[in-house]
C-alpha positions in Angstrom: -10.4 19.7 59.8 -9.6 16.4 60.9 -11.1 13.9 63.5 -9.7 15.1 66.9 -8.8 18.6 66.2 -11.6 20.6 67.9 -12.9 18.8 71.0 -15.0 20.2 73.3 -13.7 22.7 75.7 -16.2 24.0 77.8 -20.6 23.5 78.1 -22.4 26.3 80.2 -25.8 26.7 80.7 -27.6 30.2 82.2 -31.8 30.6 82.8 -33.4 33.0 81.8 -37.2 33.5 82.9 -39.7 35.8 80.8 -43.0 36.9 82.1 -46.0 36.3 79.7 -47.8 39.5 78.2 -50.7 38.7 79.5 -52.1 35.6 81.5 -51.9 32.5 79.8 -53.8 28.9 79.9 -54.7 25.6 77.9 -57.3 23.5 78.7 -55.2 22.1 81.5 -52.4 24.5 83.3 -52.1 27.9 83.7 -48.7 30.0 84.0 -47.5 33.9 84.1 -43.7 33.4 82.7 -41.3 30.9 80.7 -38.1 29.9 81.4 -35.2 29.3 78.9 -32.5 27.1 79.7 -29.4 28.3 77.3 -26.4 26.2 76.7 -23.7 27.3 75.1 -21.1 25.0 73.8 -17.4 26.0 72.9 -14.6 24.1 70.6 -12.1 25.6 68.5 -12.6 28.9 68.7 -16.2 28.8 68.2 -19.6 28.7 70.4 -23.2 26.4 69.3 -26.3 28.0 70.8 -28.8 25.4 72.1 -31.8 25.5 74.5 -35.0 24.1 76.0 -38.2 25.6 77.8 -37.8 23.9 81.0 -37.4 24.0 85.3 -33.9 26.2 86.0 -33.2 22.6 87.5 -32.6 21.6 83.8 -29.1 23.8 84.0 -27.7 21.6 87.0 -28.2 18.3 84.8 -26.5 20.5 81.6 -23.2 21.1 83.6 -22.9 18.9 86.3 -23.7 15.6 84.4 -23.3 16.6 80.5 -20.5 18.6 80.6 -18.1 15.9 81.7 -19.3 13.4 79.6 -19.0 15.6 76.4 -16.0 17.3 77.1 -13.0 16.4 75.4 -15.2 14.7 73.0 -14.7 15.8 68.8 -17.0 18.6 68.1 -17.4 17.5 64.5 -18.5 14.1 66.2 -21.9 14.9 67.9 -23.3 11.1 67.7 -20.7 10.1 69.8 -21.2 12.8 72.1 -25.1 11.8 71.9 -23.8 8.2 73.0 -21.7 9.5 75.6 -24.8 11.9 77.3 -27.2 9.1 76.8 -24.9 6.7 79.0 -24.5 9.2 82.0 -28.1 9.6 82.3 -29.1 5.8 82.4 -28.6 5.5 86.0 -30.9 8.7 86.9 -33.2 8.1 83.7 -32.6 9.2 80.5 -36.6 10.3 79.7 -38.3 13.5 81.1 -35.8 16.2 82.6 -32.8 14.8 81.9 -33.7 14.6 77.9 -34.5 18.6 78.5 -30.9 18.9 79.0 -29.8 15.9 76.4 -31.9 18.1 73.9 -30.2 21.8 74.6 -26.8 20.3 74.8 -27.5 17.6 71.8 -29.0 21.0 69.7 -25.7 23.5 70.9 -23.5 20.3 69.6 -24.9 20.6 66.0 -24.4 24.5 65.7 -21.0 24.3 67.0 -20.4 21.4 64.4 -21.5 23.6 61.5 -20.2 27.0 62.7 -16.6 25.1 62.5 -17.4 23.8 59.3 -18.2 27.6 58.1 -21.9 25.7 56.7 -25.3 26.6 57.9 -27.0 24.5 60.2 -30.2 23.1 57.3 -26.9 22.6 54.8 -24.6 20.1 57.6 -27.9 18.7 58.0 -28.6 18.3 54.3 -31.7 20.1 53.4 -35.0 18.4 51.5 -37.0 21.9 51.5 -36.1 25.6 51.0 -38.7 26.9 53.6 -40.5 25.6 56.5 -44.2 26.0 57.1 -45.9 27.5 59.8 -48.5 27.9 61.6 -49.8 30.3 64.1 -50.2 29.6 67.7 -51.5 30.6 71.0 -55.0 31.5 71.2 -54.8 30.9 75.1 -58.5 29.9 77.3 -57.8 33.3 78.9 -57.7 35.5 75.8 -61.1 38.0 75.3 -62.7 37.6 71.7 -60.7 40.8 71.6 -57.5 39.3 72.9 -58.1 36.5 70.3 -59.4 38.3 67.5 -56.1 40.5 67.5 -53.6 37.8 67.5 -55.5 35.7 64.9 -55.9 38.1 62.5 -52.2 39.1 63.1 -51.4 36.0 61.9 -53.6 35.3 59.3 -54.2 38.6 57.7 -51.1 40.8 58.7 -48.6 37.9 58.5 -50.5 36.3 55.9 -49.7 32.7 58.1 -52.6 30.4 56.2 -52.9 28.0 59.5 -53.4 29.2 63.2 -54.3 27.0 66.7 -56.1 28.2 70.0 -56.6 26.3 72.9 -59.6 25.0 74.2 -60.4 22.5 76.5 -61.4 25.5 79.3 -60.6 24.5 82.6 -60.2 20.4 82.4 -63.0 20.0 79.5 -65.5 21.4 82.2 -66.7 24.1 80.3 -67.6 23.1 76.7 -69.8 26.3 75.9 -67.1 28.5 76.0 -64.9 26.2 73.9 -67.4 26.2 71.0 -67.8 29.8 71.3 -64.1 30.3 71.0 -64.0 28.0 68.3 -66.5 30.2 66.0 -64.9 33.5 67.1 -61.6 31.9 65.8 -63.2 30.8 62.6 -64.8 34.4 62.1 -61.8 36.4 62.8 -59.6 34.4 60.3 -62.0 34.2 57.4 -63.1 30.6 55.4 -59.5 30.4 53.6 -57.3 29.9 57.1 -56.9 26.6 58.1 -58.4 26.2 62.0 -56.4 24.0 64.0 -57.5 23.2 68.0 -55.2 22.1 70.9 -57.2 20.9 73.9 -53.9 19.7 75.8 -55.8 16.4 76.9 -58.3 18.0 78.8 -61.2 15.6 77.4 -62.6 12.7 77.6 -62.6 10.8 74.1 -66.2 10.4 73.8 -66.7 14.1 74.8 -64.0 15.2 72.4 -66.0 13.5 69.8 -69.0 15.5 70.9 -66.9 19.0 70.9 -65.7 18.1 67.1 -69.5 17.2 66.0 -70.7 20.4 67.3 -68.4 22.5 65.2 -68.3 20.6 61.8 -69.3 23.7 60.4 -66.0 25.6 61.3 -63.9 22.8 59.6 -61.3 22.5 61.9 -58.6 20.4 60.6 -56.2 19.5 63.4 -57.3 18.5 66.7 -53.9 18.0 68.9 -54.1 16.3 72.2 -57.7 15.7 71.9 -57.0 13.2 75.4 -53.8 13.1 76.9 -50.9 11.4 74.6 -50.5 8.5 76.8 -53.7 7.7 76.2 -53.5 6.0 72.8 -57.3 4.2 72.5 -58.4 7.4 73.2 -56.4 9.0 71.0 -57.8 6.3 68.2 -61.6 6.4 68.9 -61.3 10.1 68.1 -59.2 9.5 65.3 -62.0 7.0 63.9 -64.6 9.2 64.7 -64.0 12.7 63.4 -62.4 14.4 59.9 -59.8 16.5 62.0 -56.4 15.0 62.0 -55.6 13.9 65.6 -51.8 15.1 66.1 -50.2 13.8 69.7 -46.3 13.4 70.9 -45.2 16.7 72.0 -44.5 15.6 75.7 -42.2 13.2 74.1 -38.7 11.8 75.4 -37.1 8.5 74.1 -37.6 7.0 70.8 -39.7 3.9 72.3 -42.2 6.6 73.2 -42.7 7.5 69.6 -42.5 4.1 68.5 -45.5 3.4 71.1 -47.6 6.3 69.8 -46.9 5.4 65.8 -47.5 1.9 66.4 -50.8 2.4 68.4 -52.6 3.6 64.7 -53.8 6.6 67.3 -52.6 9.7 65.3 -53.1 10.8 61.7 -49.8 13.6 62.3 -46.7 12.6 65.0 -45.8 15.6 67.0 -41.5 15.9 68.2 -39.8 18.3 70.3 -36.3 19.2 69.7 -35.6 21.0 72.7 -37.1 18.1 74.5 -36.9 14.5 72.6 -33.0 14.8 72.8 -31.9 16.7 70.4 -31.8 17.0 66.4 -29.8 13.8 66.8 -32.7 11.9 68.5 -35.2 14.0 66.1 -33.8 12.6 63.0 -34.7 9.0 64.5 -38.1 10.1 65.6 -38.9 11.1 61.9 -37.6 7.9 60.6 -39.4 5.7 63.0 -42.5 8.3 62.0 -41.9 7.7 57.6 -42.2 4.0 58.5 -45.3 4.1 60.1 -46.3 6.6 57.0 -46.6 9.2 59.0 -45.4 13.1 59.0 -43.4 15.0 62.0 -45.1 18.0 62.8 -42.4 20.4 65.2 -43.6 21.8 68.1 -42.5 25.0 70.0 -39.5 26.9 69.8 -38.9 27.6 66.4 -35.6 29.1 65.4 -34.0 25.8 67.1 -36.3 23.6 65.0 -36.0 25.8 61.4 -33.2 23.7 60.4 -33.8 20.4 61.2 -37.2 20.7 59.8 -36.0 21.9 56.6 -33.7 18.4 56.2 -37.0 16.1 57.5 -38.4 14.6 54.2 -41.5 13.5 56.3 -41.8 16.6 58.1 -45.5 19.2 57.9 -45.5 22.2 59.8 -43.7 23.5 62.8 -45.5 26.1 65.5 -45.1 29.3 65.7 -45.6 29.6 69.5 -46.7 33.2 70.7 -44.2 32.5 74.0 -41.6 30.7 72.1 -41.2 33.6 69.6 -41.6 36.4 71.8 -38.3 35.4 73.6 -36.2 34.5 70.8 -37.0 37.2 68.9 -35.7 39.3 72.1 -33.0 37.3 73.1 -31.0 36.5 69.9 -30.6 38.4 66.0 -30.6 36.6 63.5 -34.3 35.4 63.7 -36.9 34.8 61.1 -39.7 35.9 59.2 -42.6 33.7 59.1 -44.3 35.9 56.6 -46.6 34.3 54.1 -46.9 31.0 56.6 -43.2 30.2 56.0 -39.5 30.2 57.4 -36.8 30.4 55.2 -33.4 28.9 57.0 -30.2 31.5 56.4 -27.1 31.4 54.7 -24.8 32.4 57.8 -23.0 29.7 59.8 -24.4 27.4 62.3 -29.1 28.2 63.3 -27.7 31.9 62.2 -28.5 33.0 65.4 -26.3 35.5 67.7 -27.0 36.0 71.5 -28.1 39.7 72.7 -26.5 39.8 75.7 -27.4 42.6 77.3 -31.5 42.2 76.4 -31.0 38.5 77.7 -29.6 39.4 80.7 -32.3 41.5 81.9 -34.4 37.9 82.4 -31.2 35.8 83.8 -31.5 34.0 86.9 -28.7 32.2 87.6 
């Protein structure tokens, strides 16, 4: 297929908002539900799925801004539709929201490209790996030791997932007791052979994070994410110097100076990216490189069927998360997803992120 022959016909987007199973927190905001934002991209007789986790507001920007700047545009040529979306948001500002929507078109752009060119997704992208590893994640501040227990062990011993994360951080880093508890009844349920991991969502201080990490050396917890806010990079590094855990921060991310900021600022031993919110497996790809020349590794956060691929062709890339929210709604909402049994994803053979939309089970959770 030549340059020119499929260009972009139409880009729609629909929300979709999914209560939680049960109330959810991090050390620093609570919520009941989560809302997809689904953009579906059509050229040539074919549709790319892409989305983000973000305010229904996301949708407007997807078809009122992005839609004319990509339409017309060569599927097969998704950086120059990148170039085109990144000049129509300049004026209202490319980072926060509008690289929500940049990221669900940008990701809908690359399936399309590979479901015309019959190849899957990892494959277009040019895969380094086989299978992606995983971790386990939710572990939320409102969780029982019941609640907890259940979903750890889920992961660890059912799924056999050798990594898993809880929040702590209890209500702003005001209630450390109950963090260290949480941390031990984490470490129990999964056994000494699971690797602990802790997000505290910045609700510390650095000093006090410092203190938290101390008090549990015992548990060996290896990852520490958000320890203090992102944007707080000599915080970030005075608990980087001062504890064994590596200190992981980014996943707020939009625009590649951000990234640049955080690599440069010797802050973080792990880089986190989005790719439903950095802009996009185009803008991911540059994240990592800027990542490998700071000698550092991309860890993925969130929604994971979007990220599978893209993972799989990072060279520099670690783990991606396995979100409890994230996965609850894509395994309703689309076939086609993936097993993360024995802490991996394996990327299919089928056309495009190998991911089909169940209408009717989505539709239940539309709003507009």
């Amino acid at each position: 297929m030549g340059s020119g022959e499929a260009p972009v016909t139409a880009l729609n987007a629909a929300v979709y908002t999914v209560p939680t199973d049960a109330p959810e927190a991090d050390g620093t905001f609570s919520w009941d539900s989560t809302t997809m934002v689904l953009v579906q991209a059509a050229a040539g007789g074919k549709t790319g799925l892409g989305w983000t986790y973000a305010p229904a507001a996301t949708a407007d920007l997807v078809e009122a801004l992005l839609g004319p700047a990509v339409h017309g545009v060569d599927a097969l040529d998704v950086p120059a539709a990148a170039a085109a979306m990144a000049r129509t948001v300049r004026n209202p500002g490319s980072t926060g929201l509008a690289s929500y929507a940049v990221s669900a078109v940008d990701c809908a752009l690359w399936d399309l490209k590979a479901r015309l060119l019959d190849l899957p997704l990892h494959k277009l992208l040019g895969s380094v790996r086989d299978s992606v590893a995983v971790y386990g994640s939710g572990g939320f501040t409102t969780y029982s030791e019941k609640q907890l227990r259940t979903q750890l062990e889920g992961w660890a011993h059912g799924q056999r997932i050798p990594r898993v994360k809880i929040k702590i951080g209890q209500d702003n880093g005001s209630n450390v007791p109950r963090d260290l508890e949480r941390i031990r009844q984490a470490r129990a349920a999964v056994g000494p052979d699971v690797e602990l991991f802790v997000d505290a969502n910045g609700a510390y201080t650095d000093k006090q994070a410092v203190r938290v990490m101390r008090e549990v050396a015992a548990e060996n917890v290896t990852w520490f994410e958000e320890p203090v806010s992102s944007d707080h990079l000599a915080g970030l590094r005075v608990v980087r110097d001062a504890g064994d855990a590596d200190v992981a921060a980014g996943e707020y991310g939009t625009g590649l100076p951000y990234f640049q900021r955080l690599c440069a600022a010797d802050a973080i031993d792990c880089l986190q990216a989005d790719v439903s919110r950095c802009g996009g497996i185009t803008e991911w790809l540059r994240i990592a490189a800027v990542a490998a020349a700071h000698g550092l590794e991309v860890s993925g956060h969130c929604a994971p069927h979007l990220s599978a691929a893209v993972a799989a062709a990072t060279p520099n890339f670690r783990h991606l998360e396995w979100f409890h929210d994230h996965v609850r709604i894509e395994n309703l909402f689309f076939d086609g997803t993936l097993d993360p049994g024995g802490g991996v994803l394996q990327p299919g053979d089928g056309p495009g992120n190998g991911l089909s939309l169940r209408i009717t089970e989505a539709d239940e959770y539309r709003v507009r």
